[in-house]
C-alpha positions as CSV (number, residue, x, y, z in Angstrom):
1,X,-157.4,16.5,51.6
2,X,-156.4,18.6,48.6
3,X,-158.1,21.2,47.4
4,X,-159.7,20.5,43.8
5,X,-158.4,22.8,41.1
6,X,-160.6,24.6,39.1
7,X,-159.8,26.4,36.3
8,X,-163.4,29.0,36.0
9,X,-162.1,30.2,39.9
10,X,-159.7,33.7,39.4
11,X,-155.8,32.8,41.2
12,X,-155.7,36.6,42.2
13,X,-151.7,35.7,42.9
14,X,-151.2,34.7,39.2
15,X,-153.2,37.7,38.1
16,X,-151.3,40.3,40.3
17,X,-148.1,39.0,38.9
18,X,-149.2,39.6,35.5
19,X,-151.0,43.0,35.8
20,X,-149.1,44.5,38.5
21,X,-146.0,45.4,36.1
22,X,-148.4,47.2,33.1
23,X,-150.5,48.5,36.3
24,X,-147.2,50.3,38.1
25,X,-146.3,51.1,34.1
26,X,-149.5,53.1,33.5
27,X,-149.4,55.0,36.9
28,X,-145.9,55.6,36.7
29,X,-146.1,56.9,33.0
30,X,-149.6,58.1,32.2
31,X,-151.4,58.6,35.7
32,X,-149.3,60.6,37.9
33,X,-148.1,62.9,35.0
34,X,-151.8,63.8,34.8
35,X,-151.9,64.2,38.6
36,X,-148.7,66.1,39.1
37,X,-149.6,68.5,36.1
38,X,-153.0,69.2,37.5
39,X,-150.5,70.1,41.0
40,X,-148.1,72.4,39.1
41,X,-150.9,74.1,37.4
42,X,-151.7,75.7,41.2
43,X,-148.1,76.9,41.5
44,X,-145.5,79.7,39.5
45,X,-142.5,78.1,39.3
46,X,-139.9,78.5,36.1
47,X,-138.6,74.7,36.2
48,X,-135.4,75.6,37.4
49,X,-135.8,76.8,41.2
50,X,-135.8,74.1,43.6
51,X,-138.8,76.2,45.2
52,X,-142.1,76.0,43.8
53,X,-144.0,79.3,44.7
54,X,-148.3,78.4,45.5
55,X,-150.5,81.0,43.2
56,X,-153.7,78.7,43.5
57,X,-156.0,79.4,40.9
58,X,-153.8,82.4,39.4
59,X,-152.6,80.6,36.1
60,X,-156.4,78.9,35.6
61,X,-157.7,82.8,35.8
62,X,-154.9,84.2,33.2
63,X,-155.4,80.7,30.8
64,X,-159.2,81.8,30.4
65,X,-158.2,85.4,29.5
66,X,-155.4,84.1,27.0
67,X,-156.5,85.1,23.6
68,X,-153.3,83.3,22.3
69,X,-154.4,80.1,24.2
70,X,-157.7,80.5,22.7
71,X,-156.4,80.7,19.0
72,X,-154.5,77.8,19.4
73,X,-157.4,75.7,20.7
74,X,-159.6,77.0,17.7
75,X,-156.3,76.2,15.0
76,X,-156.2,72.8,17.1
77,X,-160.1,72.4,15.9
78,X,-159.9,73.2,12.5
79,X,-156.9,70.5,12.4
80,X,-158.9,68.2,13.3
81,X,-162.4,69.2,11.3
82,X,-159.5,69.2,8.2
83,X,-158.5,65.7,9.2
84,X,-161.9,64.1,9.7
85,X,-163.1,65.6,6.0
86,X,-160.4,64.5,4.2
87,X,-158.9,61.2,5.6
88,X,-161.8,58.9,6.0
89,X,-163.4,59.4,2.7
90,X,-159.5,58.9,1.4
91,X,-158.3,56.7,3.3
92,X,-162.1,54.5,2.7
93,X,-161.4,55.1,-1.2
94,X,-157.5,54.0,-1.0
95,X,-159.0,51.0,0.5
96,X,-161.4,50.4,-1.5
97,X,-160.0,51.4,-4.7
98,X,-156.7,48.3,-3.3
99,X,-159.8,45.9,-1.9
100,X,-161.0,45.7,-5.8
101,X,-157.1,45.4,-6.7
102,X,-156.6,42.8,-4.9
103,X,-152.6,41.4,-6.2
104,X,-152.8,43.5,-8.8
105,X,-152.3,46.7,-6.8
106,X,-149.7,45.2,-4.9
107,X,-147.3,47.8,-5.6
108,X,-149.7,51.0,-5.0
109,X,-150.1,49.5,-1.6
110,X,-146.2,50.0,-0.8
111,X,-146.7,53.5,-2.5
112,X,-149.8,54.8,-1.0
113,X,-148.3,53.9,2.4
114,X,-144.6,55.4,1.5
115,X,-145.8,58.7,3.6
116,X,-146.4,57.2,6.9
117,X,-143.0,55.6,6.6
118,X,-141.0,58.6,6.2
119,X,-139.9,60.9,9.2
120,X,-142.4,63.7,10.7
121,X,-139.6,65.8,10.9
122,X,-137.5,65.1,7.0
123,X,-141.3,65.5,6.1
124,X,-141.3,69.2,7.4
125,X,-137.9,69.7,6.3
126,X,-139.1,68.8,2.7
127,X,-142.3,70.6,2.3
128,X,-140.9,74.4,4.2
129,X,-138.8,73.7,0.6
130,X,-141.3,72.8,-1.6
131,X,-143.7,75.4,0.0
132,X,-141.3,78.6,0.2
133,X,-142.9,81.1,-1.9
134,X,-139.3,82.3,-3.8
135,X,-137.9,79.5,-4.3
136,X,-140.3,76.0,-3.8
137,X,-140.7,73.6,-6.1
138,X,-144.7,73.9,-6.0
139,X,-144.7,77.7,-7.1
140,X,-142.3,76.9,-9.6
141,X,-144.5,74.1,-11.1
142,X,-147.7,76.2,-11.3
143,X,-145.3,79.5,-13.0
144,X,-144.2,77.0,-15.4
145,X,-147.7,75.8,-16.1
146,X,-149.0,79.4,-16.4
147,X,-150.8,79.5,-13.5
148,X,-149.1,82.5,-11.5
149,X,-152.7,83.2,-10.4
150,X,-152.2,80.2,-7.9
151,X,-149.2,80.9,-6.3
152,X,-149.4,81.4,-2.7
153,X,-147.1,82.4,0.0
154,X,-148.4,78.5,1.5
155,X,-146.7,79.0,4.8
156,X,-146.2,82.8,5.1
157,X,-149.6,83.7,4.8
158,X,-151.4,83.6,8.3
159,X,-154.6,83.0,6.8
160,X,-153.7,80.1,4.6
161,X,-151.0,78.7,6.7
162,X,-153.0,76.2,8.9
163,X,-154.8,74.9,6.1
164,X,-151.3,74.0,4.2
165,X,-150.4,72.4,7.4
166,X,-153.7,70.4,8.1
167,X,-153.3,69.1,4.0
168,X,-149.7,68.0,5.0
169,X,-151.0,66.4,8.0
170,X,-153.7,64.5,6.2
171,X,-151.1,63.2,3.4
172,X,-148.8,61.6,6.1
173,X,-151.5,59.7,7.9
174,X,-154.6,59.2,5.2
175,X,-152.3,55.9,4.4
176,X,-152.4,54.8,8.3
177,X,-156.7,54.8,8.2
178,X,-156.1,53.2,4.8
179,X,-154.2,50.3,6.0
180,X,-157.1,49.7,8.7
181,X,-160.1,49.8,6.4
182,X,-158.4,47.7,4.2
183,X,-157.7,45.5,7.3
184,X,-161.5,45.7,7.7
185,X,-162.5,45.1,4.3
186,X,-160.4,41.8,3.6
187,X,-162.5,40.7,7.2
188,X,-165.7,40.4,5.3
189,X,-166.6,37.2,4.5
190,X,-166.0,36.2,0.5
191,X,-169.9,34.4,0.8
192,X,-171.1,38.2,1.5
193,X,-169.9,39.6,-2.2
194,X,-171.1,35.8,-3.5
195,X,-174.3,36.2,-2.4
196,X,-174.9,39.5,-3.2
197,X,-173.5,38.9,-6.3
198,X,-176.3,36.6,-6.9
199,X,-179.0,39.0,-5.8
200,X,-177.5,41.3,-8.7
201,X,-176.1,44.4,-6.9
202,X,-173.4,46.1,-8.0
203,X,-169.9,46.5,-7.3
204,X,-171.3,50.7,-6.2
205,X,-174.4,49.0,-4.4
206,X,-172.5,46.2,-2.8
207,X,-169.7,48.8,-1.5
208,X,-172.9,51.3,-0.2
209,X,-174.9,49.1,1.1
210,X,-173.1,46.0,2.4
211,X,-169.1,46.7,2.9
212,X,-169.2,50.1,4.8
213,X,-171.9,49.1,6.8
214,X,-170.3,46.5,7.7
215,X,-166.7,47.8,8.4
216,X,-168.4,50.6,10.6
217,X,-166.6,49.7,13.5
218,X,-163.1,50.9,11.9
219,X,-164.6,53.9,10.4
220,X,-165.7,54.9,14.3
221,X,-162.4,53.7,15.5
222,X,-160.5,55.8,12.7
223,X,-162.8,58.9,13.9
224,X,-161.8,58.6,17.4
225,X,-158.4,58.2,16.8
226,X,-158.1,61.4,14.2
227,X,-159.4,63.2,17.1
228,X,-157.1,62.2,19.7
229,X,-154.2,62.7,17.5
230,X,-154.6,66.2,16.0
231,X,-155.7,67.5,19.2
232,X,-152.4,66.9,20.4
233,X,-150.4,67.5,17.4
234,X,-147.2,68.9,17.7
235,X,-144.1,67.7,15.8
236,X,-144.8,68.7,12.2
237,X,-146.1,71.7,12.9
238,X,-143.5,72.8,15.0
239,X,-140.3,71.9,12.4
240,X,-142.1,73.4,9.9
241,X,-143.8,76.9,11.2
242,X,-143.1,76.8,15.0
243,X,-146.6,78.0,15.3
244,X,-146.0,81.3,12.9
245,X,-146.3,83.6,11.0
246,X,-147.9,85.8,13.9
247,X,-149.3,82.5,15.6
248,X,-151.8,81.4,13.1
249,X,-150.7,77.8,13.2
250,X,-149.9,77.8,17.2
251,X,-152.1,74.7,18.3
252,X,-152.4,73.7,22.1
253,X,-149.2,71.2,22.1
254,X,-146.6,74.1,20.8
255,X,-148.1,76.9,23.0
256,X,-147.5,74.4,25.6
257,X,-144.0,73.9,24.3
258,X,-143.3,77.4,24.0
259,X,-144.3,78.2,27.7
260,X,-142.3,75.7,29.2
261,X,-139.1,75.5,27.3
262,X,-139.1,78.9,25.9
263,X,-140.8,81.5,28.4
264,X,-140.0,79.1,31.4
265,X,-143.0,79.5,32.3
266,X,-144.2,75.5,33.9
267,X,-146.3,76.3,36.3
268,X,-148.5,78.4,33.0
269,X,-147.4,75.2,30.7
270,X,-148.9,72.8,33.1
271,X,-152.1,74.6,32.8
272,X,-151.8,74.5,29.5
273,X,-151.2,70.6,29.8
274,X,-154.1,70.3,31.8
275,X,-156.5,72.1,30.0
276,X,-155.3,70.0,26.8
277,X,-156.1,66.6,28.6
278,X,-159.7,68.1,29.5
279,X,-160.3,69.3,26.3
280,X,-159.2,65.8,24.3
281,X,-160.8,63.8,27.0
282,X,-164.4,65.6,26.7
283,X,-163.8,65.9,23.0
284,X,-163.0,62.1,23.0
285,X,-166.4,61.3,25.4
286,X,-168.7,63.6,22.6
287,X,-167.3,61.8,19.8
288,X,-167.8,58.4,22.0
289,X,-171.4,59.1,22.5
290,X,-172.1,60.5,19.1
291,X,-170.9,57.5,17.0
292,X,-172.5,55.3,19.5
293,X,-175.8,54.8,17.1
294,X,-173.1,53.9,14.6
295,X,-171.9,51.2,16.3
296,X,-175.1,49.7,17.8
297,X,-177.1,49.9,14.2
């Protein structure tokens, strides 16, 4: 007698041939990197000796004392305190500001989003132009303009320098959380503005009280994601400053560069590497717990 098919009872064959290739994928490319950096991080090794030499907890003990590491954890921060200030409200205007459009903004959509198409690195190439202090096209402007008062040295100054990078970074990807809000925004329902329409609020109360309430969900998802990334920024920063002058742009991902590819110094970098994953991860669990009221209201 055959046995009756039932389509509500898991086939554990059919479901092992379609997550065991993504399941060998993530272990092979996301799991054991994590594992086998957590390993080097107990060993001095240059990456170039077949022989890995054990120093246990020795590069743990020198990362903790690492003023340099330290800096770059705190510039990492204030990348990402940048980010969060200036992209959602932006990017929730953009969208917003399109939403209202509607076909009429059609082209401002292509051009809003024209940064997030162009290359990180012609981006960095462009601006260490624009921004030299001699000869860039934004000191020039303001001289011309009579405002010589306002010219700064944008990337030579080590106070200012990691705010002209965190500006740059939040033009290149303000248009990404745009794109999603406005994603969110065209998923409201038309007979919500109708019937608030009706009720007589206004296009200010109707956008306060009813449209970002309701696309919450993308503003916590835009939040978690800003965090992720400029924790782990690297590329922009590194075409354009390489972490100078005198490391006041040096985040977590170019000291980590800099150790393994310049110092030779992996065992140290996978420390680094490790202490990076911990730090996005908790970071990532905080801002988890603390949007969580967001979500559930």
């Amino acid at each position: 007698m055959s046995k009756k098919y039932d389509p509500l009872k898991p086939n554990f064959r059919t479901l092992a041939w379609m997550l065991g290739p993504s399941i060998v994928l993530l272990c092979t490319y996301l799991i054991w990197p994590i594992i086998e950096s957590f390993r080097l991080s107990l060993f001095d090794w240059n990456g170039l000796d077949k022989s890995q030499k054990y120093s246990g907890f020795a590069n743990w003990n020198e990362l903790i004392h690492d003023s340099l590491f330290w800096l770059s954890v705190k510039n990492s921060f204030i990348l990402l305190i940048v980010a969060l200030l200036i992209q959602i409200p932006l990017g929730l205007s953009l969208a917003i500001l399109l939403y209202r459009g509607g076909t009429r903004f059609r082209f401002f959509k292509m051009t809003y989003f024209f940064p997030g198409l162009m290359s990180t690195v012609a981006i960095a190439i462009l601006f260490k132009q624009i921004f030299d202090y001699n000869y860039g096209l934004l000191n020039q402007v303001l001289q011309s303009l009579n405002l010589d008062f306002l010219m700064q040295d944008w990337l030579g100054d080590k106070k200012l320098a990691i705010f002209t990078v965190a500006l740059l970074v939040c033009w290149q990807y303000t248009p990404y959380y745009m794109l999603l809000f406005l994603a969110a925004l065209n998923g409201i329902s038309s007979d919500v503005e109708e019937a608030s329409a009706i009720d007589g609020a206004t296009n200010w109360k109707y956008t306060r009280f009813i449209q970002i309430p309701l696309i919450k969900g993308a503003i916590v998802t835009a939040v978690t994601l800003i965090t992720i990334g400029s924790l782990k920024y690297f590329d922009l920063i590194w075409v354009l400053t390489a972490g100078g002058p005198e490391s006041s742009t040096e985040v977590m991902a170019s000291y980590l560069y800099q150790m393994a590819f310049k110092s030779y110094r992996v065992g140290y970098a996978s420390t680094i590497a490790s202490a990076l994953f911990l730090i996005v991860f908790l970071t990532a669990i905080f801002i988890s717990r603390a949007t969580r009221k967001v979500r559930e209201a």
